[in-house]
VOGU-848493 format. One record per residue: residue number from 1; residue in three letters; x negated, y negated, z of N, C-alpha, C in turn. Coordinates in steps of 0.001 Angstrom, whole numbers, plus 500000, padded with zeros to 6 digits. Layout:
// VOGU-848493
<r nr="NUM" rest="ALA" n_px="X" n_py="Y" n_pz="Z" ca_px="X" ca_py="Y" ca_pz="Z" c_px="X" c_py="Y" c_pz="Z"/>
...
This chain:
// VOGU-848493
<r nr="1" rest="UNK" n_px="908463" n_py="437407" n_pz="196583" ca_px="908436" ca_py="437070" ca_pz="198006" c_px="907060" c_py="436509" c_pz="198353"/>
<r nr="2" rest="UNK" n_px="907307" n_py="435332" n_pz="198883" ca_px="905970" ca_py="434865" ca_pz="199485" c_px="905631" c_py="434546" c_pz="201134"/>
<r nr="3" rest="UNK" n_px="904227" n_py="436124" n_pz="200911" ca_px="903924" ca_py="435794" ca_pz="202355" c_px="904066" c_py="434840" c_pz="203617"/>
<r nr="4" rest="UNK" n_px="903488" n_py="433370" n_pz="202731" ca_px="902892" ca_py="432622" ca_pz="203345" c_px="904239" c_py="432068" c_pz="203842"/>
<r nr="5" rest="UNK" n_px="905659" n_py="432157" n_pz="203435" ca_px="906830" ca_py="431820" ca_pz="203922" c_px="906996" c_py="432400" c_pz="205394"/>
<r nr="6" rest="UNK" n_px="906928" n_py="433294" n_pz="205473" ca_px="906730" ca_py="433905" ca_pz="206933" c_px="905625" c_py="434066" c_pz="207796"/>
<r nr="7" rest="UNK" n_px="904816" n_py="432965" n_pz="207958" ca_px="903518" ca_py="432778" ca_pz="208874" c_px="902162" c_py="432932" c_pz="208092"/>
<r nr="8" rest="UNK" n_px="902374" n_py="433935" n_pz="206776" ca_px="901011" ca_py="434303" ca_pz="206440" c_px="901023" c_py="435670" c_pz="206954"/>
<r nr="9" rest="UNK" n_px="899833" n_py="436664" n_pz="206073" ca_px="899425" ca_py="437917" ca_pz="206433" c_px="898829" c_py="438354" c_pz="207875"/>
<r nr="10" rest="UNK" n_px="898310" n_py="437682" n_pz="208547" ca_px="897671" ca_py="438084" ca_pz="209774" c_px="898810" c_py="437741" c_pz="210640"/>
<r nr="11" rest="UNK" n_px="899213" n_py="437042" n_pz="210692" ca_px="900739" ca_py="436324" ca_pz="211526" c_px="902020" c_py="437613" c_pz="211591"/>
<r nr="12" rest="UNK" n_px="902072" n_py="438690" n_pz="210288" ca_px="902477" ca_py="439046" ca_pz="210249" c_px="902284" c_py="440377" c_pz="211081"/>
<r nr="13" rest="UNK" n_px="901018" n_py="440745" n_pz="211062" ca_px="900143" ca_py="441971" ca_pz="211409" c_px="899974" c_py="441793" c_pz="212890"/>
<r nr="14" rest="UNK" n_px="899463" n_py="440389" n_pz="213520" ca_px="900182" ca_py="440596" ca_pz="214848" c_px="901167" c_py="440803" c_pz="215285"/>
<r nr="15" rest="UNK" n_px="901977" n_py="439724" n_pz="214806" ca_px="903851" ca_py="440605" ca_pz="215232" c_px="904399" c_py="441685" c_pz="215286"/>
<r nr="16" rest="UNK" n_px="904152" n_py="442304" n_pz="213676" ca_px="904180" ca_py="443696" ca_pz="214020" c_px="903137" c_py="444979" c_pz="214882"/>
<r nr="17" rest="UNK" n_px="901967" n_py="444269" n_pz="215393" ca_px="901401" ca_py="445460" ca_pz="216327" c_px="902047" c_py="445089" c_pz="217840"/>
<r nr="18" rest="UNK" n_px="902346" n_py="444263" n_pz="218294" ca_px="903290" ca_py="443653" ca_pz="219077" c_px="904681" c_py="444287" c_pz="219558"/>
<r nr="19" rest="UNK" n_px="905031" n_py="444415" n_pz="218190" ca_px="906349" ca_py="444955" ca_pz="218541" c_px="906177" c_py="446182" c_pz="218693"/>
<r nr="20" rest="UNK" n_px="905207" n_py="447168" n_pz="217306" ca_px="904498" ca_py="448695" ca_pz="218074" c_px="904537" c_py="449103" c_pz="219506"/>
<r nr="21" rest="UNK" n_px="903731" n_py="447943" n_pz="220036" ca_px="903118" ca_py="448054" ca_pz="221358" c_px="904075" c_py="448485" c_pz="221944"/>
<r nr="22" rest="UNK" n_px="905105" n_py="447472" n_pz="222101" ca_px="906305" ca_py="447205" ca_pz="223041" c_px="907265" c_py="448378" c_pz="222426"/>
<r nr="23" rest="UNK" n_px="907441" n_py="449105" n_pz="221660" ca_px="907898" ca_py="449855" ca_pz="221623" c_px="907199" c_py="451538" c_pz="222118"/>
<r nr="24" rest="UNK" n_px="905982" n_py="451443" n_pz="222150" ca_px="905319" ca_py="452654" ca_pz="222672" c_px="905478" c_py="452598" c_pz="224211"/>
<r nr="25" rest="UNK" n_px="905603" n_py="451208" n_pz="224696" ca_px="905466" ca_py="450741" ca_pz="226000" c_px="907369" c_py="451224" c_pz="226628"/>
<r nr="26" rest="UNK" n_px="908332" n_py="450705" n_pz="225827" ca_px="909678" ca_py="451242" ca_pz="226236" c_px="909493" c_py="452614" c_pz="226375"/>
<r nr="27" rest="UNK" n_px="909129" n_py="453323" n_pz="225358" ca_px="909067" ca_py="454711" ca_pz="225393" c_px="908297" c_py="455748" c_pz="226069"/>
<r nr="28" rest="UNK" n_px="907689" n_py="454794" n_pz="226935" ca_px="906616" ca_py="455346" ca_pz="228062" c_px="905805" c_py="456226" c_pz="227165"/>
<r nr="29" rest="UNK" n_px="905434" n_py="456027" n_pz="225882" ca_px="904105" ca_py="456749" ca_pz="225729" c_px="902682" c_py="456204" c_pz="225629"/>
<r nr="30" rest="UNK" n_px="903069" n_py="454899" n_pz="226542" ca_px="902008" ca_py="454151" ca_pz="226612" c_px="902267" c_py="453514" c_pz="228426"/>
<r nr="31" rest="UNK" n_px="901248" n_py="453537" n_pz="229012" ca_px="901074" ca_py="452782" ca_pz="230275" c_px="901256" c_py="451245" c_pz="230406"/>
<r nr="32" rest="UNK" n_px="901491" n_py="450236" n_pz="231248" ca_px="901426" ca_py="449350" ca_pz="231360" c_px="900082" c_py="448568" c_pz="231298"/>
<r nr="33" rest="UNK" n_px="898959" n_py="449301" n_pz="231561" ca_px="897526" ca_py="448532" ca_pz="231734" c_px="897116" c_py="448921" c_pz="229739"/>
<r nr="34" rest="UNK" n_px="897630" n_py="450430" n_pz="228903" ca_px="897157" ca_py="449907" ca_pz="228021" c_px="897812" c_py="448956" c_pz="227067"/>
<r nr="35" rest="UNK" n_px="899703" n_py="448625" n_pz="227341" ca_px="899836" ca_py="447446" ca_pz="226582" c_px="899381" c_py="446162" c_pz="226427"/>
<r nr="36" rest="UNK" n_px="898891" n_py="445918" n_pz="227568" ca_px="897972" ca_py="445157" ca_pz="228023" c_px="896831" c_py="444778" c_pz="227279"/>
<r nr="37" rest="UNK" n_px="896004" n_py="445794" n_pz="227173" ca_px="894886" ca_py="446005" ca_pz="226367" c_px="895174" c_py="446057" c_pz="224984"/>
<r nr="38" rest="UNK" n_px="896520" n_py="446547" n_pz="224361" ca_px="896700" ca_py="446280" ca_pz="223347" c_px="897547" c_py="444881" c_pz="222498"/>
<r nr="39" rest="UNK" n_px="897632" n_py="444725" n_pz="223718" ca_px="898507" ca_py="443265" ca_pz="222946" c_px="896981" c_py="442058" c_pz="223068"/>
<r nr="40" rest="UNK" n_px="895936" n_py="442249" n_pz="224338" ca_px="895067" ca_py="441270" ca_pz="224305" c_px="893723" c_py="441719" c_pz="222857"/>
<r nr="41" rest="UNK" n_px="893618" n_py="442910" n_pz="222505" ca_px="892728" ca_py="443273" ca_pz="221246" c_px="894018" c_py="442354" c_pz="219857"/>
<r nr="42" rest="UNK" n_px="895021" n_py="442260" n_pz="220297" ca_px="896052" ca_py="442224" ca_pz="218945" c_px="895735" c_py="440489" c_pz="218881"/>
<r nr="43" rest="UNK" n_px="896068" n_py="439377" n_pz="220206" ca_px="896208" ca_py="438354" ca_pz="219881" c_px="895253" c_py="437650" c_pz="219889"/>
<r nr="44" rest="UNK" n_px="894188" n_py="438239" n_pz="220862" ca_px="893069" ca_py="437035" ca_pz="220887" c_px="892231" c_py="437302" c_pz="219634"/>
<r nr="45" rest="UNK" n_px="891916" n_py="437987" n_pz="218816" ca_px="890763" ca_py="438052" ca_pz="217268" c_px="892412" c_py="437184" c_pz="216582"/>
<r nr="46" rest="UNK" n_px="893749" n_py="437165" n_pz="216689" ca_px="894620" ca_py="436373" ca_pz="216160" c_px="893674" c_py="434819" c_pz="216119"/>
<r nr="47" rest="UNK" n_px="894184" n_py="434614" n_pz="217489" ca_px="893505" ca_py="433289" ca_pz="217899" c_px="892207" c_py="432704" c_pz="217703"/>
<r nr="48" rest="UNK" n_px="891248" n_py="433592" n_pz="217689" ca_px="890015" ca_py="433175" ca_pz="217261" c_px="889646" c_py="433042" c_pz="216079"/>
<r nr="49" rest="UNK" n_px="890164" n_py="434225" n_pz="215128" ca_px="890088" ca_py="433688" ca_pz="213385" c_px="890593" c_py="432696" c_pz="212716"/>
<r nr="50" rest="UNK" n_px="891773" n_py="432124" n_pz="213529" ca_px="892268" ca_py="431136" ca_pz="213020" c_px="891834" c_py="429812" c_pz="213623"/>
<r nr="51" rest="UNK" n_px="891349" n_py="429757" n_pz="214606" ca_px="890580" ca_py="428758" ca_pz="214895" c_px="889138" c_py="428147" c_pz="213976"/>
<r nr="52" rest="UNK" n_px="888405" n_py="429677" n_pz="213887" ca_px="887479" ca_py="429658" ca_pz="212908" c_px="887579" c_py="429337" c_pz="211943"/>
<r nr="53" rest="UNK" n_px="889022" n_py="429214" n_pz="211021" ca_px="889127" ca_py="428745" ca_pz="210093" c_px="889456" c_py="427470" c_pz="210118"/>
<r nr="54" rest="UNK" n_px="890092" n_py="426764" n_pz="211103" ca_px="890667" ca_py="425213" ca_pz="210987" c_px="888962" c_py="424811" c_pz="211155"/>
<r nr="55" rest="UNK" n_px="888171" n_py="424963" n_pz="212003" ca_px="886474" ca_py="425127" ca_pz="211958" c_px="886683" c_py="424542" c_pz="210790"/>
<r nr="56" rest="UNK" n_px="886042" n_py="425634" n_pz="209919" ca_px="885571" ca_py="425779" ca_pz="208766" c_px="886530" c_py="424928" c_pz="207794"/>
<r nr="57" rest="UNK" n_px="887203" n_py="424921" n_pz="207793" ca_px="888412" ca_py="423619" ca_pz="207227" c_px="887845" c_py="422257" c_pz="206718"/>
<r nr="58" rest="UNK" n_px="887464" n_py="422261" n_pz="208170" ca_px="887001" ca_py="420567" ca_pz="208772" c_px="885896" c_py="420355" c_pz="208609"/>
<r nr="59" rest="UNK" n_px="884677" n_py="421575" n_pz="208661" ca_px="883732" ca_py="421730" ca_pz="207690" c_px="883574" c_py="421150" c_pz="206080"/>
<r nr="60" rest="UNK" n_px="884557" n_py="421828" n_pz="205682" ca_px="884492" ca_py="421962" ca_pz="204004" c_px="885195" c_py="420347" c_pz="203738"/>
<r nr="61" rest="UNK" n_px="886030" n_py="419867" n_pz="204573" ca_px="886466" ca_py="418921" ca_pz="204272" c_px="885976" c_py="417353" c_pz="204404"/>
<r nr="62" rest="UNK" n_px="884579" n_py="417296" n_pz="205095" ca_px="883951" ca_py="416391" ca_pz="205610" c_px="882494" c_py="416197" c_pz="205051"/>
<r nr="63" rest="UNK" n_px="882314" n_py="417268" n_pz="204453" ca_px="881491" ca_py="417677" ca_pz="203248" c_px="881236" c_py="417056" c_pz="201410"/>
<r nr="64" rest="UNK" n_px="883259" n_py="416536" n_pz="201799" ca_px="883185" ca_py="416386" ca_pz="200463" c_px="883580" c_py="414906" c_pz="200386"/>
């Protein structure tokens, strides 16, 4: 099985804290202000590492 068929490892690790969330959140053992907080710690370091890497991409690729 290959990861990278399904988004890649981090792609994966958000989705599933995501769905965590939203399931602690149905089950009321979580508040509405901290799903909140946990879905914005889950997606934005998503969004920013992978930005950092198309970065660094375009870096390495302009280099050579």
């Amino acid at each position: 099985m290959n990861i990278e068929n399904y988004g890649g490892r981090r792609f994966l690790i958000t989705i599933g804290c995501g769905v965590v969330s939203t399931l602690l959140l149905w089950f009321g053992k979580i508040s509405g202000s901290e799903y909140v907080t946990l879905v914005t710690l889950t997606v934005v370091p998503y969004i920013g590492f992978n930005t950092q890497q198309k970065i660094q991409g375009l870096k390495n690729d302009s280099s050579n």
